[in-house]
Jmol script that loads the backbone (N, CA, C; Angstrom):
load data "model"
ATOM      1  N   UNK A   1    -165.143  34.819 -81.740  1.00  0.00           N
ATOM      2  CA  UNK A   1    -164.998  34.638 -83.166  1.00  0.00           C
ATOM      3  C   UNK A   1    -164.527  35.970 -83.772  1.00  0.00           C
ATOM      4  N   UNK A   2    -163.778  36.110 -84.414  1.00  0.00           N
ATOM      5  CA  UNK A   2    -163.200  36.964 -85.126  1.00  0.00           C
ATOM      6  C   UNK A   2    -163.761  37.761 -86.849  1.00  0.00           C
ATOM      7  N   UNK A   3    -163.560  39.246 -86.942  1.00  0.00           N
ATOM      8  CA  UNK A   3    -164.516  39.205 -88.371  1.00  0.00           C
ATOM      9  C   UNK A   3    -164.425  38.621 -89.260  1.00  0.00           C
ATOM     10  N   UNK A   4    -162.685  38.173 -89.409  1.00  0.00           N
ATOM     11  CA  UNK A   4    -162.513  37.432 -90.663  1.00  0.00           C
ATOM     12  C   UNK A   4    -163.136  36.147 -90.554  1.00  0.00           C
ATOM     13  N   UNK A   5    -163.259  35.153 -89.608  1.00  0.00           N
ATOM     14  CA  UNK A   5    -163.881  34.024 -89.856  1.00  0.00           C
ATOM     15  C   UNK A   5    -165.470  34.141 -89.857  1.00  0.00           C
ATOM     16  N   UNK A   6    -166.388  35.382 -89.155  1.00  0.00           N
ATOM     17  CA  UNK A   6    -167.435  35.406 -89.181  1.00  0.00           C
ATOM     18  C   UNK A   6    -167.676  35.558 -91.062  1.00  0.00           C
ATOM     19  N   UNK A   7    -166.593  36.591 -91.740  1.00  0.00           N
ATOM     20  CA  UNK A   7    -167.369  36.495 -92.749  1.00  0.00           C
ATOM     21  C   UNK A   7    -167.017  35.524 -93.988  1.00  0.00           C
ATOM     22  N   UNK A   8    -166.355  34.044 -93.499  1.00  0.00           N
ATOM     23  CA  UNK A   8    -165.938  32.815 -94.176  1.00  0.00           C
ATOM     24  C   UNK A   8    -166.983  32.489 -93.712  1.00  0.00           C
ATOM     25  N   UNK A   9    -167.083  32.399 -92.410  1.00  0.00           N
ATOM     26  CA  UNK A   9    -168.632  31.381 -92.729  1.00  0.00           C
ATOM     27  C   UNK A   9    -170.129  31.748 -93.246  1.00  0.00           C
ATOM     28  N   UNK A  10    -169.866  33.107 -93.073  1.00  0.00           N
ATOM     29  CA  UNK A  10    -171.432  33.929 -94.122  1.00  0.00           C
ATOM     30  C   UNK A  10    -170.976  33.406 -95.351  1.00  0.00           C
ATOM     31  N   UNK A  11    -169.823  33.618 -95.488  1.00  0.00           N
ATOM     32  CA  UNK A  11    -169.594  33.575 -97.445  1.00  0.00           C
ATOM     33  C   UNK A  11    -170.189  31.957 -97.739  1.00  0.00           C
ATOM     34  N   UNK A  12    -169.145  31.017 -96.970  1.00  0.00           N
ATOM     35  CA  UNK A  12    -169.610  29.629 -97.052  1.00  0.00           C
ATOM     36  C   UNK A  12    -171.484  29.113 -97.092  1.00  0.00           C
ATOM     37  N   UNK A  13    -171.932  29.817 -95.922  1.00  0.00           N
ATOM     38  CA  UNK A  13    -173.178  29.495 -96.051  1.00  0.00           C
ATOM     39  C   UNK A  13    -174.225  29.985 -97.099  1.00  0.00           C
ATOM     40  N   UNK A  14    -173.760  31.483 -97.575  1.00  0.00           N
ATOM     41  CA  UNK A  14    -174.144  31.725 -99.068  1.00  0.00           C
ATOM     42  C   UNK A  14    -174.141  31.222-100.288  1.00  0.00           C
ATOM     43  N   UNK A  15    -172.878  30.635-100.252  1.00  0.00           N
ATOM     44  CA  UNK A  15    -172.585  29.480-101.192  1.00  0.00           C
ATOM     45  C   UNK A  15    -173.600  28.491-101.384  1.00  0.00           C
ATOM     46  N   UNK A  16    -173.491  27.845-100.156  1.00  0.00           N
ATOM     47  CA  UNK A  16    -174.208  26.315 -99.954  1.00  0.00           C
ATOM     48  C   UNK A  16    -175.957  27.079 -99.992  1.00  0.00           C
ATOM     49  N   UNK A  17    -176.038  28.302-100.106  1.00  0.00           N
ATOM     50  CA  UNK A  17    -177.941  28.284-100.362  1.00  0.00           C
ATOM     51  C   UNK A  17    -177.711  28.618-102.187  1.00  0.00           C
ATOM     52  N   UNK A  18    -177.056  29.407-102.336  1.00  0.00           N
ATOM     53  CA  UNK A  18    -176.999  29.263-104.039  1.00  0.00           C
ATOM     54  C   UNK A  18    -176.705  28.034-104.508  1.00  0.00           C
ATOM     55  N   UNK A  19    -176.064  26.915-104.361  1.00  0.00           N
ATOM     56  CA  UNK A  19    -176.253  25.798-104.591  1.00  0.00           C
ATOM     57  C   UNK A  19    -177.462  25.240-104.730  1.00  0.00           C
ATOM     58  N   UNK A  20    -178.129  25.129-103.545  1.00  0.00           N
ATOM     59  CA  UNK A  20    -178.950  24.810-103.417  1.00  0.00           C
ATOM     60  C   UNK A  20    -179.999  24.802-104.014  1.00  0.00           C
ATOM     61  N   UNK A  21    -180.853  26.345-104.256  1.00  0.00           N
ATOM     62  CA  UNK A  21    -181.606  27.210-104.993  1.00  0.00           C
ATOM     63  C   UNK A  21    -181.078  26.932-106.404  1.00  0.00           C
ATOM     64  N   UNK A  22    -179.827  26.975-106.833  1.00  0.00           N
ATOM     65  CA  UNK A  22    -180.003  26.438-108.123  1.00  0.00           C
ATOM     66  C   UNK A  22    -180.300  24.665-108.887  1.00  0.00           C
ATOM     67  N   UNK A  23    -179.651  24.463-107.967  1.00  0.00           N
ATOM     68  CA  UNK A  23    -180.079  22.931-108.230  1.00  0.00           C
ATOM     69  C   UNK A  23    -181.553  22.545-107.826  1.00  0.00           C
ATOM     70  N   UNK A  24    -182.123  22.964-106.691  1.00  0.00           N
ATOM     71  CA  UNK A  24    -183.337  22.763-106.818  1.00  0.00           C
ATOM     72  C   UNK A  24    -184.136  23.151-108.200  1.00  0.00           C
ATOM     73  N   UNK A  25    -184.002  23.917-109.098  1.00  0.00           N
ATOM     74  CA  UNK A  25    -185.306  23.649-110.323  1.00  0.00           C
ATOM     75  C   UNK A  25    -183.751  23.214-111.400  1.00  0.00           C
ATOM     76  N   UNK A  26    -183.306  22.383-110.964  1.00  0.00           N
ATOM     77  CA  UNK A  26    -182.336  21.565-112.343  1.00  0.00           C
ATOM     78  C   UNK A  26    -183.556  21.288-113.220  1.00  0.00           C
ATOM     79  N   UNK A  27    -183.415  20.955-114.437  1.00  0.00           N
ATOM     80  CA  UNK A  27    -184.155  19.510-114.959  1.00  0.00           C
ATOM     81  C   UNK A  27    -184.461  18.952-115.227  1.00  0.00           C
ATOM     82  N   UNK A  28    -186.020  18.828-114.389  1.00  0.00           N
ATOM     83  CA  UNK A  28    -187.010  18.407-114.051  1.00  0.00           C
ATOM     84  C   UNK A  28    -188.361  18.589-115.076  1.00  0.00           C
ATOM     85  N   UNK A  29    -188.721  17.268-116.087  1.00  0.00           N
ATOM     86  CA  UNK A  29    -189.772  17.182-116.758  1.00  0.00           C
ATOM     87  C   UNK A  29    -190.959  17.118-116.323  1.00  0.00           C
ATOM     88  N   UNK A  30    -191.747  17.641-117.097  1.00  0.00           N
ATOM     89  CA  UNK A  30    -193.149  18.480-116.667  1.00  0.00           C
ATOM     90  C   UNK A  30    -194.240  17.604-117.015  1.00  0.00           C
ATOM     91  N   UNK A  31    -193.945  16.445-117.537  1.00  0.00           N
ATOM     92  CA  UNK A  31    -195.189  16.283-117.633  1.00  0.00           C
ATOM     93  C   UNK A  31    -195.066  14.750-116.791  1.00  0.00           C
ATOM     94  N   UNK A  32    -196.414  14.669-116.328  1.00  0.00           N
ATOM     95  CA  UNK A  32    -196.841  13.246-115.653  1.00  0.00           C
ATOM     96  C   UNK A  32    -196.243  13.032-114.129  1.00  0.00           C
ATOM     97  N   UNK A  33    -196.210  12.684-113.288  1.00  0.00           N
ATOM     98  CA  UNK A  33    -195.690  12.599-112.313  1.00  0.00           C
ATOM     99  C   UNK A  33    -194.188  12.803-112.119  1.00  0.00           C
ATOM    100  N   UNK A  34    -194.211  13.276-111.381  1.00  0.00           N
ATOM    101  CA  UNK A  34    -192.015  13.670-111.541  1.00  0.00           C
ATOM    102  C   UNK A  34    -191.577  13.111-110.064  1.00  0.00           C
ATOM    103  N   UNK A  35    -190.762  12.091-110.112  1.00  0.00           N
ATOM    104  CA  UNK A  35    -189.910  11.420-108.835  1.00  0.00           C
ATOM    105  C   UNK A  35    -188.667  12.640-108.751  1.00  0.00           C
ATOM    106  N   UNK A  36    -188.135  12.798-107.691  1.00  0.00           N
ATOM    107  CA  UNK A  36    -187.301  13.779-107.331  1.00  0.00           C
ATOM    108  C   UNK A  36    -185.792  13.306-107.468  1.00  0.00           C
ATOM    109  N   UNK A  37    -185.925  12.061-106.999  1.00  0.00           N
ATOM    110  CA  UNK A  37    -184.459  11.395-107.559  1.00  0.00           C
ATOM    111  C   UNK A  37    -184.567  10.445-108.855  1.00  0.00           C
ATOM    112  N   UNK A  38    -185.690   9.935-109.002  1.00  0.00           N
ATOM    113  CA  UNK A  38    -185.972   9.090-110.736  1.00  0.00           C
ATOM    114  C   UNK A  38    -187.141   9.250-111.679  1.00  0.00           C
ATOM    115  N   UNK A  39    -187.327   9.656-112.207  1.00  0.00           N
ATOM    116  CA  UNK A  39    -188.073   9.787-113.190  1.00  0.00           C
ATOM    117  C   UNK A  39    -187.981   8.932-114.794  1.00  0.00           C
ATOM    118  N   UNK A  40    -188.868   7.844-114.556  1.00  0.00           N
ATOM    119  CA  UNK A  40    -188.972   7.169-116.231  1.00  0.00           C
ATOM    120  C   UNK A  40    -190.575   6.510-116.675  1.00  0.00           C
ATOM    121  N   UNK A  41    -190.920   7.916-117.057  1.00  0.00           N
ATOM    122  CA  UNK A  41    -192.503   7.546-117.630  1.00  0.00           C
ATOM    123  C   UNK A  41    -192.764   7.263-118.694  1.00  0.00           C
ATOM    124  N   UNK A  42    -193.755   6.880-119.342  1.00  0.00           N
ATOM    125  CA  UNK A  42    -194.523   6.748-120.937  1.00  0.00           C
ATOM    126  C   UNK A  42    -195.971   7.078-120.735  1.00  0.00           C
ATOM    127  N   UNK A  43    -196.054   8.263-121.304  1.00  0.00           N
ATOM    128  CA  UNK A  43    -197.765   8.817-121.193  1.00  0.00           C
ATOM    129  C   UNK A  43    -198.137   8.800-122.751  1.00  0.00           C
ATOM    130  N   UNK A  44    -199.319   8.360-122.596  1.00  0.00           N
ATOM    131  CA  UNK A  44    -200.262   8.732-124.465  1.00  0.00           C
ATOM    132  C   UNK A  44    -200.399  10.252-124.447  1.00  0.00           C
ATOM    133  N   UNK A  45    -200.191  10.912-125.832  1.00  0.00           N
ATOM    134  CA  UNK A  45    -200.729  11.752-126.760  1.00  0.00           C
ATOM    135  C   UNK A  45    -201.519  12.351-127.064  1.00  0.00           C
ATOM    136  N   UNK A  46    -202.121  10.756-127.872  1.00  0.00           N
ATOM    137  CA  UNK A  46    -202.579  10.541-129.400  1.00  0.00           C
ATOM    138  C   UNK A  46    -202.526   9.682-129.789  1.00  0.00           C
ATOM    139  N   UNK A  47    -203.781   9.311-130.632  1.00  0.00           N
ATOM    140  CA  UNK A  47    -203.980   8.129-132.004  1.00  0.00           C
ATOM    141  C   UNK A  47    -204.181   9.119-133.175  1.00  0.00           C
ATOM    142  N   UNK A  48    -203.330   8.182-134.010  1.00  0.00           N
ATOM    143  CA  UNK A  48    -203.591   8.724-135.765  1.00  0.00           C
ATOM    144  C   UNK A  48    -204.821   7.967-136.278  1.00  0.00           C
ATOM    145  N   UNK A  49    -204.866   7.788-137.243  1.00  0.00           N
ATOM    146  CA  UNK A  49    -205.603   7.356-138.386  1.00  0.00           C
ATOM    147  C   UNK A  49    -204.861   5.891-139.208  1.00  0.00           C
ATOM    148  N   UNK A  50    -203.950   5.580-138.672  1.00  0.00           N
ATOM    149  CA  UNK A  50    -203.103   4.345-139.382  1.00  0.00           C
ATOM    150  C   UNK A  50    -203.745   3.158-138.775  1.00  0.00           C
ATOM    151  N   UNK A  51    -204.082   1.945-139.133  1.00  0.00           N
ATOM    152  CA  UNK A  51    -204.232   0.427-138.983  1.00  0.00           C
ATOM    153  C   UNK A  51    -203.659   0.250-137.865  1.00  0.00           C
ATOM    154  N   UNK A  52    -202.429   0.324-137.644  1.00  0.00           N
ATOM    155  CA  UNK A  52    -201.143  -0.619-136.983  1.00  0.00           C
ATOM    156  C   UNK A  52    -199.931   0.192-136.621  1.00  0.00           C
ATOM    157  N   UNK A  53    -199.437  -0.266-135.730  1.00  0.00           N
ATOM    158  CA  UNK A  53    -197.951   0.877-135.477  1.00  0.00           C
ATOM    159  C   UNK A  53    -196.513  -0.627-135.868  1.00  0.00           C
ATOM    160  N   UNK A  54    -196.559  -1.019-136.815  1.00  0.00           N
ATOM    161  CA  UNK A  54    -195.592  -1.819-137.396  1.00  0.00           C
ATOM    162  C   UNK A  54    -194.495  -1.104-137.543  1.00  0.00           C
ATOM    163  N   UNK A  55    -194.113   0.359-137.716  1.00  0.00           N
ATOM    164  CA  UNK A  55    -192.550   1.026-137.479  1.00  0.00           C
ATOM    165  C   UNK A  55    -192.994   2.002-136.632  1.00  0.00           C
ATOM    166  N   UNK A  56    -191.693   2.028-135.518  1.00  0.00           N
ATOM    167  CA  UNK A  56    -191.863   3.103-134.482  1.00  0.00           C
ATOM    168  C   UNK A  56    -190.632   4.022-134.899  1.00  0.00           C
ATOM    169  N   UNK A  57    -190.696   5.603-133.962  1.00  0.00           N
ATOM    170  CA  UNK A  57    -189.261   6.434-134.432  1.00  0.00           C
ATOM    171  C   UNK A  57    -189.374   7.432-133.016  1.00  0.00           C
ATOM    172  N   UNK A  58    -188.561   8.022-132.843  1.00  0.00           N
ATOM    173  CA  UNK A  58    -188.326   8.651-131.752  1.00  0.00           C
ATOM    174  C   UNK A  58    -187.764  10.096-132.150  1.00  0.00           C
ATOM    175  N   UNK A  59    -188.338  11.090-131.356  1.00  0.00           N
ATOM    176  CA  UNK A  59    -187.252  12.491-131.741  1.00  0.00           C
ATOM    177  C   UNK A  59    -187.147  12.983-130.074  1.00  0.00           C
ATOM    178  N   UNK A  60    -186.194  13.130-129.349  1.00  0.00           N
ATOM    179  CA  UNK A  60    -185.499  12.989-128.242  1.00  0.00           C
ATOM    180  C   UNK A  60    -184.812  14.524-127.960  1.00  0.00           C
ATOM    181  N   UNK A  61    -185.242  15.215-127.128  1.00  0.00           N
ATOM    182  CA  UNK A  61    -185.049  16.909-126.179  1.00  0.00           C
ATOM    183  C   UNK A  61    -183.678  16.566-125.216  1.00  0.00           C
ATOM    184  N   UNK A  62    -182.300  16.406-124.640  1.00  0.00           N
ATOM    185  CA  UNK A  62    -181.485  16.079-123.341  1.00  0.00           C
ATOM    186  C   UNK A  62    -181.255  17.413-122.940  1.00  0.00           C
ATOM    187  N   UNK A  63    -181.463  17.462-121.560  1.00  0.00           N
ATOM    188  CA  UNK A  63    -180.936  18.718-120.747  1.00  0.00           C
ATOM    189  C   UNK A  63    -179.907  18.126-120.011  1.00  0.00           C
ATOM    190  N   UNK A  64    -179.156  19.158-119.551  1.00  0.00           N
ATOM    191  CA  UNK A  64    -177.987  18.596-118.883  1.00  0.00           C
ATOM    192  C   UNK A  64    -177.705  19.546-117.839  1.00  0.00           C
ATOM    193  N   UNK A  65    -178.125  19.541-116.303  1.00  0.00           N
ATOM    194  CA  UNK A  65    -178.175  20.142-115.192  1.00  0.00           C
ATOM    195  C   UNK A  65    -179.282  21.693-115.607  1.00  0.00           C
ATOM    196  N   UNK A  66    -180.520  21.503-115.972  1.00  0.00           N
ATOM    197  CA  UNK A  66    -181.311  22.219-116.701  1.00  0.00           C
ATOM    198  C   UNK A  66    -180.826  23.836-117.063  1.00  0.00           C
ATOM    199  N   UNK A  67    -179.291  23.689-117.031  1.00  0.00           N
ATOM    200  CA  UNK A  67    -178.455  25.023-118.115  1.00  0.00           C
ATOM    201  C   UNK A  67    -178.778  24.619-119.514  1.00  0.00           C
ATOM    202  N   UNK A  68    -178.083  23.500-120.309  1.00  0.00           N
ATOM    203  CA  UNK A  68    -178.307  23.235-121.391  1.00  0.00           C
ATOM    204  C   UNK A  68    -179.195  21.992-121.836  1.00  0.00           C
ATOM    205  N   UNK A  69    -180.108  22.719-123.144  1.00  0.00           N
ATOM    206  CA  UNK A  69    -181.304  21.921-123.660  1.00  0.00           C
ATOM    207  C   UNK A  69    -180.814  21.604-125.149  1.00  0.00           C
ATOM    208  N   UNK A  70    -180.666  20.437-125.902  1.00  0.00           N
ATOM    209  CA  UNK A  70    -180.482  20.075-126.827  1.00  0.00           C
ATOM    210  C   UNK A  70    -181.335  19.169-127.639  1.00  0.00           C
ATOM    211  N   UNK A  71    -181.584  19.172-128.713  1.00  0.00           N
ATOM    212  CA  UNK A  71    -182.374  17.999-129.538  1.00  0.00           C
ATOM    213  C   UNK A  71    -183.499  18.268-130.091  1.00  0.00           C
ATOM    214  N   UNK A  72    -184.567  17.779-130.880  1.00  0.00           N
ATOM    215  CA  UNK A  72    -185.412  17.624-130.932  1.00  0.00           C
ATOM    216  C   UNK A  72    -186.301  16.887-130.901  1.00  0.00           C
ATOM    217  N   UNK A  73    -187.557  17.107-130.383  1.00  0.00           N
ATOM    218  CA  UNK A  73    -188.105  16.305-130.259  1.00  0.00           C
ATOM    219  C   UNK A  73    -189.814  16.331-130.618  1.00  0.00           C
ATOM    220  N   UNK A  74    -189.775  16.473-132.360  1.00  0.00           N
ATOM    221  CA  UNK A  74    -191.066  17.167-132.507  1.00  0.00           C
ATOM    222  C   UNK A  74    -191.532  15.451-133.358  1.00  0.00           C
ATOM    223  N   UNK A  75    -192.911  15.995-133.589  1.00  0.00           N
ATOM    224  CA  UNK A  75    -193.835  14.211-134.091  1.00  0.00           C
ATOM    225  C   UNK A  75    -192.719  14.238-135.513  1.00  0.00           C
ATOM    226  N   UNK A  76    -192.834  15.311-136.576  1.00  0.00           N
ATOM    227  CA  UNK A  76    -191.732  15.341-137.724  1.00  0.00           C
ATOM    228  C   UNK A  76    -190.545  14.063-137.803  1.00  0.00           C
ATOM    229  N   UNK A  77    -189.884  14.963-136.502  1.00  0.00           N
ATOM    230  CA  UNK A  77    -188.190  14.167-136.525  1.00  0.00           C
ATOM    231  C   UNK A  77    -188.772  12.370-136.119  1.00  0.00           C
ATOM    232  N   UNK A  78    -189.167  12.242-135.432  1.00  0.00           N
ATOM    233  CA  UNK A  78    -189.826  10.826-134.793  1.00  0.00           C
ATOM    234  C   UNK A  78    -190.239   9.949-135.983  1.00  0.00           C
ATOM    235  N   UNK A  79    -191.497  10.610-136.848  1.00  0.00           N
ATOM    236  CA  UNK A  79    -191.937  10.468-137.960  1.00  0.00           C
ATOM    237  C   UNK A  79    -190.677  10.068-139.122  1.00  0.00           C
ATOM    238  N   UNK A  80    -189.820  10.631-139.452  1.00  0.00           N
ATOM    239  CA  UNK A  80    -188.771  10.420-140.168  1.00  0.00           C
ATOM    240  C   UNK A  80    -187.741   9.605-139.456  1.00  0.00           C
ATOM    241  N   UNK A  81    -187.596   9.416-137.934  1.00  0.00           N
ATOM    242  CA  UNK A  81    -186.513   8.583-137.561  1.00  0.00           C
ATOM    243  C   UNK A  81    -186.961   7.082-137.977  1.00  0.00           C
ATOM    244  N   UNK A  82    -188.846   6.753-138.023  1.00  0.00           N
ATOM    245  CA  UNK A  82    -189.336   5.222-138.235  1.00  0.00           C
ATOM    246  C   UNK A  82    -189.539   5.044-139.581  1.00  0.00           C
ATOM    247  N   UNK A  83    -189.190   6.261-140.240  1.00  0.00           N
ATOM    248  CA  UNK A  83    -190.258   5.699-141.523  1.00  0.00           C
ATOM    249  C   UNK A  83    -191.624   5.675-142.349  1.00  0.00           C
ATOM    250  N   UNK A  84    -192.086   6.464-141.164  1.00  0.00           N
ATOM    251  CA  UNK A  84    -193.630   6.527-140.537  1.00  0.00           C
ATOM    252  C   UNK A  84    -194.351   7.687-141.727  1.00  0.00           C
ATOM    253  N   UNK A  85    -195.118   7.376-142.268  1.00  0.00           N
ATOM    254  CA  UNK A  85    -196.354   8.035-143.753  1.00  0.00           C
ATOM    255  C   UNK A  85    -197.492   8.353-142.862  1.00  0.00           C
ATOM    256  N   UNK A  86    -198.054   6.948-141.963  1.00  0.00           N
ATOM    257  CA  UNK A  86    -199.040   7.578-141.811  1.00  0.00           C
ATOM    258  C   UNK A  86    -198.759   7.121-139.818  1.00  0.00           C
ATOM    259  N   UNK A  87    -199.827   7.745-139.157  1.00  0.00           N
ATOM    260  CA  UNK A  87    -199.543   7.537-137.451  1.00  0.00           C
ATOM    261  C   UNK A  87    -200.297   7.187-136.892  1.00  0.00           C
ATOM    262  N   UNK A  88    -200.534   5.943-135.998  1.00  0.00           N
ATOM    263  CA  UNK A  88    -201.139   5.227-135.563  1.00  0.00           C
ATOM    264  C   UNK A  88    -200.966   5.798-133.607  1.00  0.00           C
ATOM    265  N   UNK A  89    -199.863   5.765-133.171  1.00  0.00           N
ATOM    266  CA  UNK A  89    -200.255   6.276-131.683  1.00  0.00           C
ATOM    267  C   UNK A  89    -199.071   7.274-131.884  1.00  0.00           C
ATOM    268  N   UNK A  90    -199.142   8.404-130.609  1.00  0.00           N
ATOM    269  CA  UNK A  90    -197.775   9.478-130.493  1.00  0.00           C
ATOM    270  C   UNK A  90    -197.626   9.206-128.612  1.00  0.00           C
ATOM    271  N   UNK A  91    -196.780   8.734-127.979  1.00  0.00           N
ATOM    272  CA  UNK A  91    -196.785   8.871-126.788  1.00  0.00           C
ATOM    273  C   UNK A  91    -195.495   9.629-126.769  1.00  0.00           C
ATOM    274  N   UNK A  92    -195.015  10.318-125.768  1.00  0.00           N
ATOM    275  CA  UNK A  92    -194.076  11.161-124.237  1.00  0.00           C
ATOM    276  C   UNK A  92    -193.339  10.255-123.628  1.00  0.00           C
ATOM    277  N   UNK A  93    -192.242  10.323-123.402  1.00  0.00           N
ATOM    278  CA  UNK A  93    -191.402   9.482-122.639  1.00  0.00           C
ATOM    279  C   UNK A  93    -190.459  10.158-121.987  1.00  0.00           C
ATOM    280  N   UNK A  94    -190.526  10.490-120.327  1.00  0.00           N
ATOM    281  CA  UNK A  94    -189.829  11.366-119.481  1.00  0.00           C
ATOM    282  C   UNK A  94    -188.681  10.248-119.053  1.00  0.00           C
ATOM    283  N   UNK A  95    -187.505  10.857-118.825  1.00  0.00           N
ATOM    284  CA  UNK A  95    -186.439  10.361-118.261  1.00  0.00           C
ATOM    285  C   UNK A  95    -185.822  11.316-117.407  1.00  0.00           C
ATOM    286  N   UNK A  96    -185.709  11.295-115.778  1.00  0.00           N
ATOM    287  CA  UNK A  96    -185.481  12.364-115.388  1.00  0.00           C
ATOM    288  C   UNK A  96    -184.124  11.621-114.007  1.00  0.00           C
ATOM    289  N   UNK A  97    -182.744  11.910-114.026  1.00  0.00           N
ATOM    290  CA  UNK A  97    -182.076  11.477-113.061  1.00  0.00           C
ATOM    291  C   UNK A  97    -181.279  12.421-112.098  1.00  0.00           C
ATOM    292  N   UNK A  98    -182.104  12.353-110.662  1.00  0.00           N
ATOM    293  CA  UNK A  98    -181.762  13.792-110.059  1.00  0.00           C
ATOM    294  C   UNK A  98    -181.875  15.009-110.304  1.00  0.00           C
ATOM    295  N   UNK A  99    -182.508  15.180-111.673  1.00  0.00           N
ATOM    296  CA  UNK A  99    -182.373  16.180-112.386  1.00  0.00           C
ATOM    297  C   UNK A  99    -181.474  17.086-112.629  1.00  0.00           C
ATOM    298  N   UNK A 100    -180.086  16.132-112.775  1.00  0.00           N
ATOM    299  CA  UNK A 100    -179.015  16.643-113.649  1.00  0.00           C
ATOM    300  C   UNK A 100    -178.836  15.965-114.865  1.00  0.00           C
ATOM    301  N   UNK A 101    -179.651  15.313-115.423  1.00  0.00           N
ATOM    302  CA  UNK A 101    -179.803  14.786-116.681  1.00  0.00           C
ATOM    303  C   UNK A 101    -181.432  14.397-117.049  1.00  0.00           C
ATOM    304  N   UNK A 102    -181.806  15.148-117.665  1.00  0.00           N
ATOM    305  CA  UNK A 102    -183.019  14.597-118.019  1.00  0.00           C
ATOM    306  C   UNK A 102    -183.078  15.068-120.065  1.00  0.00           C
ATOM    307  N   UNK A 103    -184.491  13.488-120.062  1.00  0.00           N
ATOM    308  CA  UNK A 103    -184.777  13.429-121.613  1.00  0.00           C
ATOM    309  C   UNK A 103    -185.967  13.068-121.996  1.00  0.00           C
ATOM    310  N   UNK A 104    -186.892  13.644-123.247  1.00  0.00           N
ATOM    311  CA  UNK A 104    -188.135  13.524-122.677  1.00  0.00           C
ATOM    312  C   UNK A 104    -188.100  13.525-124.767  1.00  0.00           C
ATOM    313  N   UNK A 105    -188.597  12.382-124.606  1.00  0.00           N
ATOM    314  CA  UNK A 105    -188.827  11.954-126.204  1.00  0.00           C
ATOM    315  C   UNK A 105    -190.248  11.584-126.640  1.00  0.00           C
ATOM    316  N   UNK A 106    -190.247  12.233-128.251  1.00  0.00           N
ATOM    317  CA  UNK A 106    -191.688  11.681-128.821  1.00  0.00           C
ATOM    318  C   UNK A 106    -191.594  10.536-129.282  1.00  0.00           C
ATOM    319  N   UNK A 107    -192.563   9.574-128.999  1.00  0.00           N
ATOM    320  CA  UNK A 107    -192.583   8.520-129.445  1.00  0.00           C
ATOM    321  C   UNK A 107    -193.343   8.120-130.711  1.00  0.00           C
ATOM    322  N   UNK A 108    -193.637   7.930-131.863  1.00  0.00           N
ATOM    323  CA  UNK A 108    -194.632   7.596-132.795  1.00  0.00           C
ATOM    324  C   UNK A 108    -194.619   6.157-133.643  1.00  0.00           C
ATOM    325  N   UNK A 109    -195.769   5.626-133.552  1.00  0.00           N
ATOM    326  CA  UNK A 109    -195.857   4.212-134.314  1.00  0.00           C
ATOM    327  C   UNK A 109    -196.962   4.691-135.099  1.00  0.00           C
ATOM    328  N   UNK A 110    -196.635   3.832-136.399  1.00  0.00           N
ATOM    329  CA  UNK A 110    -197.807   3.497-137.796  1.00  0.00           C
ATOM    330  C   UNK A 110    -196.818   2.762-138.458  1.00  0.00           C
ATOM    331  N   UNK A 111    -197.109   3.330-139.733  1.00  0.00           N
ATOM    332  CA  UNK A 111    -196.980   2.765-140.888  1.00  0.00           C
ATOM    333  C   UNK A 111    -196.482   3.258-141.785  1.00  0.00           C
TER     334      UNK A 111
END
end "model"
wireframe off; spacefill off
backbone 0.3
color backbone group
């Protein structure tokens, strides 16, 4: 083997571990059990003080190959996406695919 190809294939195999190492922590949402190739949970919160969850609203976080994080996703925005005065439950909702796309939204129902 010759130096020049010894050091194509160091370079190559350097490559393919930085790949690697970076894509391994893509992602990947933290809370509740995490599947490695799928992730789609709904975990509870919280209960409010409201009767009934008759309007629901959502405020929604998307990462995209866990470089970029966009959105929000606080009880507020959720609260204003339903309509919602007063809050009856707040659940988490992980969406995680391969973890080059993941989304992890608040959920809130009342009134």
């Amino acid at each position: 083997m010759t130096a020049k190809r010894i050091v194509r294939v160091v370079t190559l195999i350097a490559i393919i571990a930085m790949m690697l190492l970076l894509l391994a922590g893509c992602g990947f949402v933290a809370d509740g059990p995490v599947g490695w190739v799928y992730t789609d949970t709904t975990m509870p919160v919280s209960m409010g003080t409201a009767q009934n969850g008759t309007k629901a609203g959502r405020g929604c976080i998307h990462s995209f190959f866990g470089a970029i994080s966009i959105g929000n996703g606080s009880i507020e925005t959720a609260m204003k996406d339903g309509g919602i005065k007063s809050v009856y439950t707040i659940n988490k909702e992980n969406l995680s695919i391969f973890g080059t796309y993941t989304r992890q939204c608040t959920l809130v129902s009342g009134e």
